[in-house]
C-alpha angles and dihedrals in degrees: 000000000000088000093047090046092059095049092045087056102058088084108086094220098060092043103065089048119097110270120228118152090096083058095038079057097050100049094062084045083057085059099050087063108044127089092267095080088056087043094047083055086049106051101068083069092057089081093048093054094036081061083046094057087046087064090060099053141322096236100054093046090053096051087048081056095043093061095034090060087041085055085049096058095047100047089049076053083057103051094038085053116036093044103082092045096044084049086046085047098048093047090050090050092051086049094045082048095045101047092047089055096044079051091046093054102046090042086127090062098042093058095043094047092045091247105136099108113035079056099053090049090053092050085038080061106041089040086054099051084047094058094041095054082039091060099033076059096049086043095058103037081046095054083052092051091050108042086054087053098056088045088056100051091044091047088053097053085039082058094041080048104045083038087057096043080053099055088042086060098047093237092109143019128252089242091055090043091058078035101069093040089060095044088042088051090054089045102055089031096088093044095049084046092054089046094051094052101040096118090067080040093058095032085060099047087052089048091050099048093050094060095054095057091045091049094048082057095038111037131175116282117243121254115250143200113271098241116213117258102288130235114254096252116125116198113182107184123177093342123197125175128174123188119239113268087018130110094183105086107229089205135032136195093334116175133181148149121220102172115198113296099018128098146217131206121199121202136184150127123280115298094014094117115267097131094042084062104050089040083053089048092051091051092244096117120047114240104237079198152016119014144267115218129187120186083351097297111106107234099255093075099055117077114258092241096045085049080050098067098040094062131060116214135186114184132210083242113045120208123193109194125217111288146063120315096239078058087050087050092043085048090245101307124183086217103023106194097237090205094056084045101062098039086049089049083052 
């Protein structure tokens, strides 16, 4: 998810969205490790002591079924109605993130510009109507637990009760009677435990459900064959290369030459292209049409992080990562080689 995050972010569009497919993760690792997944092991013995009850009388098996099937329901209410605003409460959190991070990072901006404050008062906003989707969810996910708390507790005495009427009627003993609350407890257990963790549930399946659609845009790359070092000879033929989001090609049938110690300078006024270029040279935009070759294999063959080493690159934003600066030479090696370090540093 990390990997796909980063190539889905070389489109400027995207990345200046809200991100959210490392939360949409962990929310499903938040499941994991939650008490569903024990209920969910649990819950294909409800029907087995469900059978159990119904030894020890019909009336009492069909009063344990009775309320399963009424826990059920409500738990299918549950679902029907605390969906759409888990779903409205997760959207406003990833607006409220993504706004204090784009403030974070032009912090430099805001306080020139006299902006603090009109700034904090539009989080303030956007961070309200989050918390308060976020509580009208838990409000309502809370009222069902609740609510199938309460069920469970009251079908329990009911059981102790209809049990008592039955011995009273000689048609069953005392010790079957406190049998079948126990077994009726252990039944109805799984299913009050699924109901009181359905948020995590339906954050999941959100979750879920939104990855799949990410990963379907954004799939794994295929592996390819490690190509031997190229030689430094750069070939542009036909070259066409339209922005994302764009439908105006920047750049139309460009073709050059730059054989290996020589260089090229490209000049122009603002939007003609120039960018576009470099981001094209460095195998970040797709050609629509026409082909980039180094060392006579087109870019798309190499692997991005062999490319990678093959090609130096200096932004108009420059980004150093956390780490030491002899990591930021070695591009953030594990094992960074010292020796290539320093001569590189020189």
């Amino acid at each position: 998810m990390f990997d796909a995050t980063l190539r889905d972010a070389l489109v400027p569009q995207i990345r200046a969205a809200p991100a959210r497919a490392l939360r949409d993760l962990e929310a499903i690792q938040t499941l994991c490790s939650s008490p569903v997944l024990l209920a969910a092991m649990d819950i294909p013995w409800t029907p087995v002591f469900l059978a159990a009850i119904f030894l020890f009388h019909p009336l009492l098996g069909w009063l344990a079924v009775t309320g399963g099937a009424v826990l059920i329901v409500i738990a299918i209410l549950n679902q029907m109605m605390t969906h759409r605003k888990v779903a409205q409460a997760q959207a406003a959190s990833a607006l409220a993130n993504s706004m204090s991070e784009n403030a974070r990072q032009a912090a430099e901006v805001i306080r020139a510009q006299g902006m603090r404050k009109d700034i904090t008062r539009r989080w303030l906003t956007q961070r309200s109507a989050t918390l308060s989707q976020s509580i009208a969810a838990s409000d309502w996910t809370g009222s069902f637990t609740s609510l199938t708390k309460s069920l469970r507790l009251f079908l329990q005495s009911a059981m102790l009760a209809l049990g008592a009427w039955l011995v009273l009627q000689n048609e069953m003993t005392a010790g079957a009677m406190i049998a079948g609350s126990i077994l009726l407890g252990r039944a109805l257990a799984p299913i009050e435990q699924v109901v009181g963790q359905w948020g995590a549930i339906e954050r999941a399946r959100s979750a879920w459900s939104s990855l799949s659609h990410y990963l379907a845009h954004v799939p794994v790359e295929p592996s390819r064959t490690r190509l031997p070092t190229p030689e430094a000879r750069l070939s542009v033929r036909n070259l066409t290369i339209i922005p994302p989001g764009s439908e105006t090609p920047t750049i139309q049938n460009a073709s050059f030459v730059l054989e290996p110690g020589r260089a090229l300078g490209v000049i122009g006024k603002s939007g003609s292209g120039k960018t576009t270029l470099a981001k094209a040279l460095l195998g970040l935009w797709t050609p629509a049409a026409g082909e980039i070759r180094l060392g006579g294999a087109t870019l798309d063959q190499y692997d991005p992080d062999e490319l990678g080493r093959h090609i130096g690159y200096l932004p108009q934003h420059v980004t150093l990562f956390n780490g030491t600066v002899a990591e930021n030479i070695a591009r953030m090696s594990l094992n960074p080689d010292e020796l290539a370090v320093v001569a590189a540093a020189k």
